[in-house]
Steps between C-alpha positions, in 0.01 A plus 500: 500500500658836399601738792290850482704776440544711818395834450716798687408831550826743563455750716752657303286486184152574671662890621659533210127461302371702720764798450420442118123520575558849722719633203249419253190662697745788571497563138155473494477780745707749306330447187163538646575821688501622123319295292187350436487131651280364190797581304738304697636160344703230652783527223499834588553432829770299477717802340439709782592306758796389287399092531438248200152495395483133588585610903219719484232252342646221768345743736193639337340251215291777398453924503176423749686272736816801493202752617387261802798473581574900504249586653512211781914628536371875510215416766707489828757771390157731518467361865171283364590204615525568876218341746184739529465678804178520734263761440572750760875466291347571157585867514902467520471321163533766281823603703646137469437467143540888307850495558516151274287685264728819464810259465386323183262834402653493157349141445236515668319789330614327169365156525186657619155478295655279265330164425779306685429710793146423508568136406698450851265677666194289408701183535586540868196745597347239719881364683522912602173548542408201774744586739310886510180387581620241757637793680205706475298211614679380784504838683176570440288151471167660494533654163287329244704379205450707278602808781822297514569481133442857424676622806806318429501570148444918543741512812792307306498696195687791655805320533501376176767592246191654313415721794867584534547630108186681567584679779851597369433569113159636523446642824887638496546352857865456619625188602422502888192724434356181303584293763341728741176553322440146392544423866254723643266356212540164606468599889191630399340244310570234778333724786188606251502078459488421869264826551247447268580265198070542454606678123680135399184303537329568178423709193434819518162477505485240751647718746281841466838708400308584105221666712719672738720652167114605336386656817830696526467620114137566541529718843 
């Protein structure tokens, strides 16, 4: 009976991938501070991070497994990987995570609104979104599910890199003014949820808030 061929892994050989792999989404990250990431191609690729094409399709079979990957590399260099805090913790977000935004700004505002972008986004909505509405709903277990959902979802936008852009390009916010002001917006949105979180429940006109807004034009 013939003898299986033992398989060994080097250790050696395993870091030394893994350099080649950093190199490779480094080059990645230089092109798409610039450029359009639908106009990326692995061959491409390969020239900029000055490795055989080969090396690079050893890593990434395809352009849409090289984008996963990116954006899976690029997701705990914005801080988005780090365990969720509890809710009375939600507003010190934006200060934990803006400064990550402002390092890789250039990138940032460039891969946003692009398909790719929305792509990731969609893929992994429900992995970032679950762990937001367990919060919500663990410190305040009397909220109906839907209160939870909504809650969670409104309170977590602002420290979003989407917030962040907004508050810095549109608004013309500095750096720790954004921080500050998406703080305070979160801070507020958690005590108006453990206040009264009564405006979450329904549609508008569920909740009498269309006839309040008539009254008030009428009078």
């Amino acid at each position: 009976m013939a003898k299986r061929a033992r398989v060994y892994q080097s250790p050696l050989r395993d870091a030394q991938a893994a350099l080649t792999r950093e190199r490779i989404l480094m080059a990645a990250k230089d092109y798409l501070e610039k450029n359009d990431i639908e106009t990326l191609t692995l061959r491409h690729l390969a020239e900029l991070a000055g490795v055989s094409a080969p090396t690079v399709y050893s890593h990434f079979a395809t352009i849409d497994d090289l984008v996963t990957a990116f954006f899976q590399w690029l997701k705990p260099r914005l801080g988005l990987q780090k365990p969720l805090p509890d809710l009375d913790h939600f507003a010190e977000l934006p200060a934990d995570l803006f400064g990550h935004y402002e390092e890789y700004g250039a990138l940032l505002r460039n891969l946003m609104n692009r398909p790719a972008w929305d792509r990731q986004r969609h893929a992994d909505s429900g992995k970032r979104h679950g762990p937001w509405v367990d919060a919500v709903g663990t410190a305040l277990p009397k909220l109906t599910p839907d209160q939870r959902r909504r809650g969670a979802m409104v309170a977590s936008a602002f420290w979003t890199p989407t917030v962040w852009r907004w508050l810095r390009d549109t608004c013309g916010f500095t750096p720790k003014e954004a921080e500050q002001v998406a703080g305070w917006a979160v801070a507020a949105l958690v005590k108006a949820l453990k206040d009264d979180p009564s405006g979450l429940a329904g549609r508008v006109r569920d909740i009498g808030v269309r006839g309040k807004l008539l009254e008030g034009v009428k009078s």
